[in-house]
PyMOL Python script that loads the backbone (N, CA, C, O; Angstrom):
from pymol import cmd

cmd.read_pdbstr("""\
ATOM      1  N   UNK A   1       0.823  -1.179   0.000  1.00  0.00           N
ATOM      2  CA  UNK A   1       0.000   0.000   0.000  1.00  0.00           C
ATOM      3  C   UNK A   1       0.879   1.259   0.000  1.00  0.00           C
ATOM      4  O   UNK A   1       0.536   2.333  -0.495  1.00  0.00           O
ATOM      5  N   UNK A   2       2.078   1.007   0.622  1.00  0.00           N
ATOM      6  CA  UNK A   2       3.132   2.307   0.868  1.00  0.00           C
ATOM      7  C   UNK A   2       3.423   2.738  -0.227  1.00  0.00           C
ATOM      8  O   UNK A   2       3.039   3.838  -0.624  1.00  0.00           O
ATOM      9  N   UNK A   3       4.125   1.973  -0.876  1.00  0.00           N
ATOM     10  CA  UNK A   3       4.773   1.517  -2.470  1.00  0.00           C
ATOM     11  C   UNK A   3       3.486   2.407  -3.195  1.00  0.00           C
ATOM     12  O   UNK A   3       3.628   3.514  -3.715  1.00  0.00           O
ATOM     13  N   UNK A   4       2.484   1.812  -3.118  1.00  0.00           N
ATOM     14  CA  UNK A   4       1.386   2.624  -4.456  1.00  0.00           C
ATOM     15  C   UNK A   4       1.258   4.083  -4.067  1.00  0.00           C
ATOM     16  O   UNK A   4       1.298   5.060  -4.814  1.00  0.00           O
ATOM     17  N   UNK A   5       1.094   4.041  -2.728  1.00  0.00           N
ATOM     18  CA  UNK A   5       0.970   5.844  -2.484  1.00  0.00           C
ATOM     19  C   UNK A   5       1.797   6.673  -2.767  1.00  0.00           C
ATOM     20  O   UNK A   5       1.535   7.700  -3.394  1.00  0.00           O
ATOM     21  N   UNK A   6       3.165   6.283  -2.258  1.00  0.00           N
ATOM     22  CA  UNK A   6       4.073   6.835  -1.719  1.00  0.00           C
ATOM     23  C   UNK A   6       5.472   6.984  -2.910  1.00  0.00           C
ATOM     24  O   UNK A   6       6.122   8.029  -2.892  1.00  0.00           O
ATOM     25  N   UNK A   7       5.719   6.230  -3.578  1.00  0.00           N
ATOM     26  CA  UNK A   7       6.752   6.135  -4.474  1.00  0.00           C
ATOM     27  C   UNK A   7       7.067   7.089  -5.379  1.00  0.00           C
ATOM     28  O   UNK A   7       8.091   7.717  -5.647  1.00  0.00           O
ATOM     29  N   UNK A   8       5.418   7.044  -5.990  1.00  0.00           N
ATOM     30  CA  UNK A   8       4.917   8.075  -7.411  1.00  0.00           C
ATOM     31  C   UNK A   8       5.454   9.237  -6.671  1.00  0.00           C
ATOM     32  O   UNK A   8       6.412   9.760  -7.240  1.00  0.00           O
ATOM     33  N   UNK A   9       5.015   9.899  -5.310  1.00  0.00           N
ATOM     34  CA  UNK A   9       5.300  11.021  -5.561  1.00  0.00           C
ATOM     35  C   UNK A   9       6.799  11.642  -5.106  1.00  0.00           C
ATOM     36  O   UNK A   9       7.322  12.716  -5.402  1.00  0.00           O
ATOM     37  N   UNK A  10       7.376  10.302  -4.093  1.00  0.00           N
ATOM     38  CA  UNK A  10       8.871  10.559  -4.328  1.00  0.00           C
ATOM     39  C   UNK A  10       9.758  10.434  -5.709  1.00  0.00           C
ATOM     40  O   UNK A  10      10.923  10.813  -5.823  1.00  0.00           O
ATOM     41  N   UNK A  11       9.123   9.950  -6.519  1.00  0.00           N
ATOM     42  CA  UNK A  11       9.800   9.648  -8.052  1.00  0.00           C
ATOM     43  C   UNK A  11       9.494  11.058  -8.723  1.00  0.00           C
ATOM     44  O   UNK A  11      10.406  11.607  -9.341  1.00  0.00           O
ATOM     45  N   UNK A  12       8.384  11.600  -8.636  1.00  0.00           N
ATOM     46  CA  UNK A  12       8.193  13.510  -9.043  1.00  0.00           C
ATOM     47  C   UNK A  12       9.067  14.037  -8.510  1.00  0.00           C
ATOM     48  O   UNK A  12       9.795  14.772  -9.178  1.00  0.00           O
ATOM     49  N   UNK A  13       9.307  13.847  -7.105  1.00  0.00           N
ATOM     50  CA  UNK A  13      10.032  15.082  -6.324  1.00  0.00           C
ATOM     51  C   UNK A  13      11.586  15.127  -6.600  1.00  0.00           C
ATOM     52  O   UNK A  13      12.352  16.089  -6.553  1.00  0.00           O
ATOM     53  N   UNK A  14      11.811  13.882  -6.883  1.00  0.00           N
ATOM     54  CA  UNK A  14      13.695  13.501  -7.329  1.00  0.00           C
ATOM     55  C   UNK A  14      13.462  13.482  -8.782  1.00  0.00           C
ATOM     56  O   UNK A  14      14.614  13.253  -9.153  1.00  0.00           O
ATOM     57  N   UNK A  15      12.874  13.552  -9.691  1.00  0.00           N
ATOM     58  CA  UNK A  15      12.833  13.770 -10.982  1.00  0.00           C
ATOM     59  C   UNK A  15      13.022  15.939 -11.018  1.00  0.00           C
ATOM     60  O   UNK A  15      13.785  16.611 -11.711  1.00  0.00           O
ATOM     61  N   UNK A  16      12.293  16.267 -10.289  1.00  0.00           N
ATOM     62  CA  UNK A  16      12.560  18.015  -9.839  1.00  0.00           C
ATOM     63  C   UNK A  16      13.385  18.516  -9.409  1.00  0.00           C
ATOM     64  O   UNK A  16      13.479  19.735  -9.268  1.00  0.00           O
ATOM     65  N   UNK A  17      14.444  17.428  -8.993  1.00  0.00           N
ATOM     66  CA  UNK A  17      15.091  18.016  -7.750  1.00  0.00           C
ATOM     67  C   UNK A  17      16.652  18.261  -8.188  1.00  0.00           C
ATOM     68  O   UNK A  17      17.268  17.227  -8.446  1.00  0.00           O
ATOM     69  N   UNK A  18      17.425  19.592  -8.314  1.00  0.00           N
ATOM     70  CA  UNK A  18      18.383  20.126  -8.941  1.00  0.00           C
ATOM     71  C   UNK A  18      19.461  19.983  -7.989  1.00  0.00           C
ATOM     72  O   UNK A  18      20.417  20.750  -8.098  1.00  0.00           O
ATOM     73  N   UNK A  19      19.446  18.919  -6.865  1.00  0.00           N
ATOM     74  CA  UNK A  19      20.558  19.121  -5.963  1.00  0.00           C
ATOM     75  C   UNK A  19      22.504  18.956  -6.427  1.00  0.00           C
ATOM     76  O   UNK A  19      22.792  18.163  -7.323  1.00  0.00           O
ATOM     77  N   UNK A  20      23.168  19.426  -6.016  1.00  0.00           N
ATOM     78  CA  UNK A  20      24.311  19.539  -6.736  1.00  0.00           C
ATOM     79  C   UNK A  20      24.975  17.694  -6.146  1.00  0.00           C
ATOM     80  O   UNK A  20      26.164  17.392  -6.246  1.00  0.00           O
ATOM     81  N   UNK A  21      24.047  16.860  -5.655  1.00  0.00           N
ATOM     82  CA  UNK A  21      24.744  15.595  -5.456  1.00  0.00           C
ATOM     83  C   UNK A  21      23.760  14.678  -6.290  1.00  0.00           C
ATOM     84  O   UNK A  21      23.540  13.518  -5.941  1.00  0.00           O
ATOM     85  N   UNK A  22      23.139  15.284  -7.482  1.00  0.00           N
ATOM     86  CA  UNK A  22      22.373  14.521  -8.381  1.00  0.00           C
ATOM     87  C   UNK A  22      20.454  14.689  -7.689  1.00  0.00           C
ATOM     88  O   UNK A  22      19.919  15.219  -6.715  1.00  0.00           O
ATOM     89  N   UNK A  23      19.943  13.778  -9.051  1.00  0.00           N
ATOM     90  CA  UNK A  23      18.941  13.720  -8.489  1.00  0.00           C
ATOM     91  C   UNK A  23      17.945  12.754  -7.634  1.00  0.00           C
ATOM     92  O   UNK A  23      16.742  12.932  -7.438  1.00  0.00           O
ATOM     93  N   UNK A  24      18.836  11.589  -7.137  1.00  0.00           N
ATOM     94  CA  UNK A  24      18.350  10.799  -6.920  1.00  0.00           C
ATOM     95  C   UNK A  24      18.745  10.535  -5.368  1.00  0.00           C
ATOM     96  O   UNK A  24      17.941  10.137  -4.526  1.00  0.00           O
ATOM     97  N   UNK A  25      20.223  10.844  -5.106  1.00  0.00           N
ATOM     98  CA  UNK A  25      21.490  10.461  -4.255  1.00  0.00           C
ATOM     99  C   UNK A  25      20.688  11.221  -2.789  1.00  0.00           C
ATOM    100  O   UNK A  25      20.333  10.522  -1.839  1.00  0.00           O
ATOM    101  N   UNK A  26      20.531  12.440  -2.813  1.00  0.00           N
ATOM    102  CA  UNK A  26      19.588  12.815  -1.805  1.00  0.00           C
ATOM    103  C   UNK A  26      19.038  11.955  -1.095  1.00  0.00           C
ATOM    104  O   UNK A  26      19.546  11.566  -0.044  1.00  0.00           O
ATOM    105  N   UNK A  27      17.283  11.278  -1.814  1.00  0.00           N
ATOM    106  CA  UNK A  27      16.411  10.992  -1.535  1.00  0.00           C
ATOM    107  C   UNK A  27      16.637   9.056  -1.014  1.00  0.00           C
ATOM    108  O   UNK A  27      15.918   8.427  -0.236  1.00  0.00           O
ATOM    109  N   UNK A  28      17.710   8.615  -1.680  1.00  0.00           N
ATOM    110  CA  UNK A  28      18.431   7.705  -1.250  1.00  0.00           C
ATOM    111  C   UNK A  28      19.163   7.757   0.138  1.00  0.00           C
ATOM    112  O   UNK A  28      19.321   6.700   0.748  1.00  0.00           O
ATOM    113  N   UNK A  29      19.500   8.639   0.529  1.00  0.00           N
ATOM    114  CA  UNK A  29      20.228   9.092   1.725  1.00  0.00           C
ATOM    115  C   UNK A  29      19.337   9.236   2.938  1.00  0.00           C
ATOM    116  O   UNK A  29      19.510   8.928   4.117  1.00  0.00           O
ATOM    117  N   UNK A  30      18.146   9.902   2.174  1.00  0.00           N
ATOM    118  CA  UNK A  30      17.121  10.343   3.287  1.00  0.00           C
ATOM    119  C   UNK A  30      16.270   8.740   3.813  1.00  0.00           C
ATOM    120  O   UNK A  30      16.008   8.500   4.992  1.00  0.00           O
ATOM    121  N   UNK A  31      15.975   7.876   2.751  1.00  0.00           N
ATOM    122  CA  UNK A  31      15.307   6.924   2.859  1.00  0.00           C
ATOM    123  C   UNK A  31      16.304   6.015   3.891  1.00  0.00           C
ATOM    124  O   UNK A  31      15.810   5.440   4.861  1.00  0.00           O
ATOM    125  N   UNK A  32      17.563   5.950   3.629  1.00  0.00           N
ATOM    126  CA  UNK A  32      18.274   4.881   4.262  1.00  0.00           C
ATOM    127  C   UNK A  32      18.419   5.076   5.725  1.00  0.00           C
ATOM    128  O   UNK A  32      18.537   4.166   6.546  1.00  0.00           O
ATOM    129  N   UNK A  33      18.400   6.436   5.992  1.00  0.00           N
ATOM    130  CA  UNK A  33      18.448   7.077   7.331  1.00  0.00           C
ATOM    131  C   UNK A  33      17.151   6.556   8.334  1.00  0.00           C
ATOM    132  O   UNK A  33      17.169   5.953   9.406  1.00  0.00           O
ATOM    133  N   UNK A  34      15.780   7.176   7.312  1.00  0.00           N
ATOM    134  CA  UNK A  34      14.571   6.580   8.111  1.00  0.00           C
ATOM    135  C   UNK A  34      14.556   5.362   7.964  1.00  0.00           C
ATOM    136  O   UNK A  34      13.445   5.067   8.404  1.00  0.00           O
ATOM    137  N   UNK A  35      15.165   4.191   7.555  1.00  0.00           N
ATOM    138  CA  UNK A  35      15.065   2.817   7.655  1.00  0.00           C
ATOM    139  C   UNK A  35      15.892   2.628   8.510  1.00  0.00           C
ATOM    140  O   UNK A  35      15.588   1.651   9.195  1.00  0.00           O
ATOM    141  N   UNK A  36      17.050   3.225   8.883  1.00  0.00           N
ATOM    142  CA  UNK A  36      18.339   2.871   9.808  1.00  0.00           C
ATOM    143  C   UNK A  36      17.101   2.760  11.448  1.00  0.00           C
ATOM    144  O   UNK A  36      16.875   1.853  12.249  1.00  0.00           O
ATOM    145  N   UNK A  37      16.569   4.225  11.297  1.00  0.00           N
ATOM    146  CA  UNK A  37      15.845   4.699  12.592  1.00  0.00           C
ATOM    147  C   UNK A  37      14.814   3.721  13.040  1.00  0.00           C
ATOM    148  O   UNK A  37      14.571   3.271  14.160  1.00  0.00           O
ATOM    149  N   UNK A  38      14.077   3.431  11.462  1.00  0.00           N
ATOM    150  CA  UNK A  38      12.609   3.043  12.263  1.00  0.00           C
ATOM    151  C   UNK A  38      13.153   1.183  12.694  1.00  0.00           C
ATOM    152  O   UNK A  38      12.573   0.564  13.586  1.00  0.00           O
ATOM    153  N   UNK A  39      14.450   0.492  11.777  1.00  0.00           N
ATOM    154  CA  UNK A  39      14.990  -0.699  12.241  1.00  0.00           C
ATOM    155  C   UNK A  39      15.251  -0.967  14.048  1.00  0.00           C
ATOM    156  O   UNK A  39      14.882  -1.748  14.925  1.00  0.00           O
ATOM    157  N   UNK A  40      16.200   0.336  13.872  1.00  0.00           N
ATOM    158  CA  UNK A  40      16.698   0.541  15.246  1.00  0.00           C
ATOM    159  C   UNK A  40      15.314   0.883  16.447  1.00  0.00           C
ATOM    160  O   UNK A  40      15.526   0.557  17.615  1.00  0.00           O
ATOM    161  N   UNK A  41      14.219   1.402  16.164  1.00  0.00           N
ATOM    162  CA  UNK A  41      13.123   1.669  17.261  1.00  0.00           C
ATOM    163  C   UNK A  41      12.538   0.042  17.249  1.00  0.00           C
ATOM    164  O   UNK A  41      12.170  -0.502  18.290  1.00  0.00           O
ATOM    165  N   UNK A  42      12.518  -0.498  16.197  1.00  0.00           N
ATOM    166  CA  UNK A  42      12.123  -1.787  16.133  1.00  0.00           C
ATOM    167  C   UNK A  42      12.535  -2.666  16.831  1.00  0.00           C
ATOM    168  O   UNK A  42      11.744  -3.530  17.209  1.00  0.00           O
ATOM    169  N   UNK A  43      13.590  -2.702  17.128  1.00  0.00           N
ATOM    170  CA  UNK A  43      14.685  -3.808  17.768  1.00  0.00           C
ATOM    171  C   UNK A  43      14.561  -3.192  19.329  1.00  0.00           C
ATOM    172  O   UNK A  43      15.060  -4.016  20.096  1.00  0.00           O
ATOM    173  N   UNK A  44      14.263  -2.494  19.756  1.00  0.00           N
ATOM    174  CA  UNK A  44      14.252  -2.060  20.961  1.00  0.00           C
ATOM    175  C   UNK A  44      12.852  -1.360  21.678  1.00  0.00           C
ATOM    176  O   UNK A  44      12.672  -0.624  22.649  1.00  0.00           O
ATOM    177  N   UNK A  45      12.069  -1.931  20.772  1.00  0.00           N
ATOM    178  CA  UNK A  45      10.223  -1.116  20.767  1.00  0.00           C
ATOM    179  C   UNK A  45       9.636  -2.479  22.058  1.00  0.00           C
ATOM    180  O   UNK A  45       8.568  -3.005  21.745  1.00  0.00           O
ATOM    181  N   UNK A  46      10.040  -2.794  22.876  1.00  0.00           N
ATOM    182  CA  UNK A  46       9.857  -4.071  23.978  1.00  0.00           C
ATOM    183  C   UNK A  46      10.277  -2.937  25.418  1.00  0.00           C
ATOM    184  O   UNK A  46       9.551  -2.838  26.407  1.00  0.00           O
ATOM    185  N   UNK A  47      11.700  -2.104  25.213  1.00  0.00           N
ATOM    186  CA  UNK A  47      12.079  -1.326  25.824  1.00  0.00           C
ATOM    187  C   UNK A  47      11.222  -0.199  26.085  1.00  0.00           C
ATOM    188  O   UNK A  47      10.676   0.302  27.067  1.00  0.00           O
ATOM    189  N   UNK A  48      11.302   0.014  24.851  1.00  0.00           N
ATOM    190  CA  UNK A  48      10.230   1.542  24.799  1.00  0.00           C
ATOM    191  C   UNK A  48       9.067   1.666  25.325  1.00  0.00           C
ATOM    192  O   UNK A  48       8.927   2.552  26.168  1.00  0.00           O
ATOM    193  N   UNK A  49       7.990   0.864  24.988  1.00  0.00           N
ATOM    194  CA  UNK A  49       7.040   0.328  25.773  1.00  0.00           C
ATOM    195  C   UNK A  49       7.155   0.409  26.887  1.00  0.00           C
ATOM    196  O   UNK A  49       6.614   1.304  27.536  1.00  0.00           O
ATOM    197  N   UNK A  50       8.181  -0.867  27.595  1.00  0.00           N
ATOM    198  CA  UNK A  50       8.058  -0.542  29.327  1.00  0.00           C
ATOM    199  C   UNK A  50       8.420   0.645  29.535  1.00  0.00           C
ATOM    200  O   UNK A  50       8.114   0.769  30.721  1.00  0.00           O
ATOM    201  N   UNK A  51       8.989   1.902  29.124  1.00  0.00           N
ATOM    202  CA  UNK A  51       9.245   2.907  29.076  1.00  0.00           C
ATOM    203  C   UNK A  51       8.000   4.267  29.560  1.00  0.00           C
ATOM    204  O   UNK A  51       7.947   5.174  30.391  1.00  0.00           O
ATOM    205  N   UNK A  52       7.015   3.630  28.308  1.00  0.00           N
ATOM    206  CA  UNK A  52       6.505   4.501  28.113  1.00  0.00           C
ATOM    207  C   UNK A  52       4.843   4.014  28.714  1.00  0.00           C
ATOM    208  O   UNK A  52       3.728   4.390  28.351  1.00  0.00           O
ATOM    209  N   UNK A  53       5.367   2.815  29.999  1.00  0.00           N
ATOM    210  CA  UNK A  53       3.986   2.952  31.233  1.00  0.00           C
ATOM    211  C   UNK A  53       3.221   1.265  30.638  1.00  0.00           C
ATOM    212  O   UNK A  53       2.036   0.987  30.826  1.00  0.00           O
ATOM    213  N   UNK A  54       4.266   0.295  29.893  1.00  0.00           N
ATOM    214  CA  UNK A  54       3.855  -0.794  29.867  1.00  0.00           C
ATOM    215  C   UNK A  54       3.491  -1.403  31.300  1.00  0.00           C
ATOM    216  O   UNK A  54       3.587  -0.554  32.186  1.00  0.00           O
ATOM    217  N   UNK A  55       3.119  -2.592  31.714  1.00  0.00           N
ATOM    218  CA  UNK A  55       3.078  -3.333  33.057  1.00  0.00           C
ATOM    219  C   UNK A  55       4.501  -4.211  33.028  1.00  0.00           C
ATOM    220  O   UNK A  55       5.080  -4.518  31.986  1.00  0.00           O
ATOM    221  N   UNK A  56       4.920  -4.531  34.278  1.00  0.00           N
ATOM    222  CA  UNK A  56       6.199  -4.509  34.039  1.00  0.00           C
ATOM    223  C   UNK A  56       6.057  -6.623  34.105  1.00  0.00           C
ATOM    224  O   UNK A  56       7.016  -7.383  33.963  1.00  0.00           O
ATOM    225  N   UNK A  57       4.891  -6.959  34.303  1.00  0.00           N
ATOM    226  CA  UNK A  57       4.842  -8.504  34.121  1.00  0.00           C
ATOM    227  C   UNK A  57       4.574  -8.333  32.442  1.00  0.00           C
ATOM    228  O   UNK A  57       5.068  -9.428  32.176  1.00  0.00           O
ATOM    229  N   UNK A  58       4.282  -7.948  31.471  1.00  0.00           N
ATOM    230  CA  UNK A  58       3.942  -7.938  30.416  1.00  0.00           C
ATOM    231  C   UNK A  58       5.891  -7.794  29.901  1.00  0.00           C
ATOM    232  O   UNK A  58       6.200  -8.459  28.912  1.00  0.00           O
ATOM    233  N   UNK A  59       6.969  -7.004  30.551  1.00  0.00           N
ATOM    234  CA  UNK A  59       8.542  -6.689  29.984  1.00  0.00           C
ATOM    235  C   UNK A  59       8.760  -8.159  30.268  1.00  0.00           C
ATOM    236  O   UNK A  59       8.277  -8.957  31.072  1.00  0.00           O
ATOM    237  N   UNK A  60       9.817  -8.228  29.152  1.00  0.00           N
ATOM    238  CA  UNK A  60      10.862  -9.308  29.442  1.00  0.00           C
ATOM    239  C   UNK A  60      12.175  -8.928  29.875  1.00  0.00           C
ATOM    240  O   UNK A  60      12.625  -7.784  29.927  1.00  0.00           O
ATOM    241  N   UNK A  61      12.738  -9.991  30.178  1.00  0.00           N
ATOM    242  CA  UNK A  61      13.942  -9.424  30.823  1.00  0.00           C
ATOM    243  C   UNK A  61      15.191  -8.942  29.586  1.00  0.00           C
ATOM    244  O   UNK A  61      16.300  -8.433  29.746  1.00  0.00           O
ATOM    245  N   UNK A  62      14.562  -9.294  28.521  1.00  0.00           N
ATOM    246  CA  UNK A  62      15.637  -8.915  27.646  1.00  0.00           C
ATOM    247  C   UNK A  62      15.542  -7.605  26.951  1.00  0.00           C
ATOM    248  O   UNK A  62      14.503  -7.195  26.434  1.00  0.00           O
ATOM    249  N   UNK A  63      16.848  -6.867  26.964  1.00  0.00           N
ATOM    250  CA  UNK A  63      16.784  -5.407  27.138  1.00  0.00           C
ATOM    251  C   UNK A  63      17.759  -5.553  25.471  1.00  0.00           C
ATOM    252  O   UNK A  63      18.891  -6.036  25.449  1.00  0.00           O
ATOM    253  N   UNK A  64      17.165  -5.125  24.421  1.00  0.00           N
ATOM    254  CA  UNK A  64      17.490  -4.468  23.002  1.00  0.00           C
ATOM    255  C   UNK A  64      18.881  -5.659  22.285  1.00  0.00           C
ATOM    256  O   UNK A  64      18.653  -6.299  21.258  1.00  0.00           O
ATOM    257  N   UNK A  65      19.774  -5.731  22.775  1.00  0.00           N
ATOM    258  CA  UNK A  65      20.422  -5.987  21.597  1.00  0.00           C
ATOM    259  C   UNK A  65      21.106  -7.183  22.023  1.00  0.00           C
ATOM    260  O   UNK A  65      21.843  -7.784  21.242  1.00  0.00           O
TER     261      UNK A  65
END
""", "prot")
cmd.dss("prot")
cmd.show_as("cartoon", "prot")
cmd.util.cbc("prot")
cmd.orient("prot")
């Protein structure tokens, strides 16, 4: 569903886009970053949770990595 929404109009915006590191290299950079992030919240979203007022019989004892 991401892919159908979402692609088309990043493929306009880097087809427009006059940056002096090309037009693509940007938006490649930007994407790899939010995948680095949302991987990394992923792997540690057990943490976050108890963090953020989980019950603490619901945590495991294993803490991210």
């Amino acid at each position: 569903m991401m892919c159908r929404n979402v692609l088309p109009c990043v493929r306009i915006w880097s087809d427009k886009c006059s940056s002096k590191y090309g037009r693509r290299r940007p938006f490649i950079l930007a994407g790899s970053l939010m995948i680095s992030v949302a991987v990394t919240i992923i792997g540690f979203s057990a943490d976050i949770g108890y963090l953020l007022g989980d019950a603490d019989e619901d945590h495991r004892n294993f803490k991210g990595t």
